[in-house]
C-alpha positions in Angstrom: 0.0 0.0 0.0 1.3 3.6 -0.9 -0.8 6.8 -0.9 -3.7 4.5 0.0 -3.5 2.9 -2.7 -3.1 -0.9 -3.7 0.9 -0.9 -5.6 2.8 -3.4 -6.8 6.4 -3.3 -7.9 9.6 -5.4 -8.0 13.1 -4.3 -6.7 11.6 -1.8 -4.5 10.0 0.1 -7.3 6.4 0.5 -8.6 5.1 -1.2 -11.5 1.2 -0.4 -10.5 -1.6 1.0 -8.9 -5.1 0.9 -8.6 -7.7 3.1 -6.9 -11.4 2.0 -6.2 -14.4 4.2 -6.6 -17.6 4.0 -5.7 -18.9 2.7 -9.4 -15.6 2.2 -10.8 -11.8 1.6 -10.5 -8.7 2.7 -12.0 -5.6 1.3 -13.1 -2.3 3.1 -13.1 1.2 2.0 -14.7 4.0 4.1 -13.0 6.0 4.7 -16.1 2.9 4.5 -18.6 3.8 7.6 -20.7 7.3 5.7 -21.5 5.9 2.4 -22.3 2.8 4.3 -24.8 0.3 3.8 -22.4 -2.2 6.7 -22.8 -5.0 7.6 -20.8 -8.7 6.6 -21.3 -11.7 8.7 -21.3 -10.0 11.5 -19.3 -9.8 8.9 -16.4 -7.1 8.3 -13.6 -4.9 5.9 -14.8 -4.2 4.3 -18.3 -6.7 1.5 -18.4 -9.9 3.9 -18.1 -12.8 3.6 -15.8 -13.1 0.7 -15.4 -16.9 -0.7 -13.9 -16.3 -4.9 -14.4 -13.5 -7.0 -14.8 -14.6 -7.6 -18.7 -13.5 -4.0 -19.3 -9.7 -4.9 -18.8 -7.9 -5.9 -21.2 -7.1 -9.0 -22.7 -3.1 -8.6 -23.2 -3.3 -7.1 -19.2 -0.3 -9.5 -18.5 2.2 -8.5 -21.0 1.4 -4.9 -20.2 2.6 -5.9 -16.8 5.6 -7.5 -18.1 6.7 -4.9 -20.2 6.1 -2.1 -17.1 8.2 -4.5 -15.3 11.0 -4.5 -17.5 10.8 -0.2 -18.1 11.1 -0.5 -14.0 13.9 -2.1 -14.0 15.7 0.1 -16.6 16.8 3.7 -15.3 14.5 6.6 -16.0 15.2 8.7 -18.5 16.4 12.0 -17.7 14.3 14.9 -17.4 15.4 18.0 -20.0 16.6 20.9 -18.2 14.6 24.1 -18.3 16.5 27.5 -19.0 17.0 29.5 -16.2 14.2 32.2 -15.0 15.0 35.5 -15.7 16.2 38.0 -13.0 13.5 40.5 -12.3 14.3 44.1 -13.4 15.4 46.0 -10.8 12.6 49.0 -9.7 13.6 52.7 -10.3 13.1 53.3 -6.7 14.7 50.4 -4.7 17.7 51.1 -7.4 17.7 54.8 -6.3 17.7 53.8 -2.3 20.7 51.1 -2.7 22.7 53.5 -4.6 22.2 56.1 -0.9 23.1 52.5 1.0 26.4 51.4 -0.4 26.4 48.4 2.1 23.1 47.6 1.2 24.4 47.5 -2.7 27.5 45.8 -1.5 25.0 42.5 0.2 23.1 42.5 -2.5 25.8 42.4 -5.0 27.5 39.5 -3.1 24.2 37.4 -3.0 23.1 34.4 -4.7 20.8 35.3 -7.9 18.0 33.2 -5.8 18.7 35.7 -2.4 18.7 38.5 -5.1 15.2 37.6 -6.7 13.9 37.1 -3.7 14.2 40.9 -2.6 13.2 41.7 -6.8 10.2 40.0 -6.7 9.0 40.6 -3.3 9.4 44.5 -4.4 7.7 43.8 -7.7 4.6 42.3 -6.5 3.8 45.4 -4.6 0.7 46.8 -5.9 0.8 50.3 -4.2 3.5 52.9 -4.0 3.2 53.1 -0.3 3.7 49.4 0.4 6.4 49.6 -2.5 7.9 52.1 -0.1 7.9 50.7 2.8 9.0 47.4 1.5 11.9 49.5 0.0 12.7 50.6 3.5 12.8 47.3 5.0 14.8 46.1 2.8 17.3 48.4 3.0 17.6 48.0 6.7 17.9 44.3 6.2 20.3 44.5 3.4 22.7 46.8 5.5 22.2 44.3 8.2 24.2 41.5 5.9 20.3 39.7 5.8 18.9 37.4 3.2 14.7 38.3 2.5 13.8 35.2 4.7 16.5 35.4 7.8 14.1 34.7 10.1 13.6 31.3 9.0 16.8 30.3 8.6 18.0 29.2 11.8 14.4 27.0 11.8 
């Protein structure tokens, strides 16, 4: 059992899963999309909804024997995305690091991810006076030598 759910697998990894309903059932192969398996009638699972045992299919076994062999082999790599662009910097926060040289300084030294994280959390401001006084805060922190979420840090 995993996530509730009847599984079955070999070597420790799962082949697959069903789910029961209250007029039907599903049927799940782990690695369906690689062995061609697509899904029925918008349903959970490759197989469909499935309301008797004369709606599965007839070559159910050697689907199960090929998913067992696809298990068995690695996965294949997922592509790698291109980074996210860095946000632009706003006039105004750009105007109050170039007063706070330390400020600039800690946010210059940062990690793009610590950098976007003060970017966006600026950005998403929608008026000028929480703008501002996110603006301010941030310059305090920065000074401080903080990253945006220092107080969770130590958590």
């Amino acid at each position: 059992m995993r996530w509730s759910h009847p599984s079955f697998g070999k070597g420790g990894r799962i082949i697959v899963q069903m789910a029961a309903f209250k007029e039907h059932m599903a049927v799940g192969f782990w690695r369906g999309k690689e062995l061609g398996f697509e899904a029925k009638d918008g349903a959970m699972g490759q197989l469909g909804k499935l309301t008797s045992v004369d709606d599965l299919p007839k070559d159910l076994d050697a689907m199960i024997a090929k998913a067992a062999e696809v298990s068995a082999m690695p996965a294949a790599p997922k592509p790698k995305r291109a980074p996210k662009p860095m946000p632009e910097l706003h006039p105004d926060f750009a105007a109050a690091l170039d007063k706070a040289p330390k400020a600039r300084a800690t946010m210059d030294a940062f990690p793009p991810s610590c950098r976007r994280d003060y970017l966006e959390w600026i950005a998403e401001a929608k008026q000028d006076a929480t703008r501002s006084k996110r603006i301010a805060t941030a310059i305090e922190w920065l000074s401080d030598g903080k990253r945006r979420n220092w107080k969770y840090e130590n958590c």
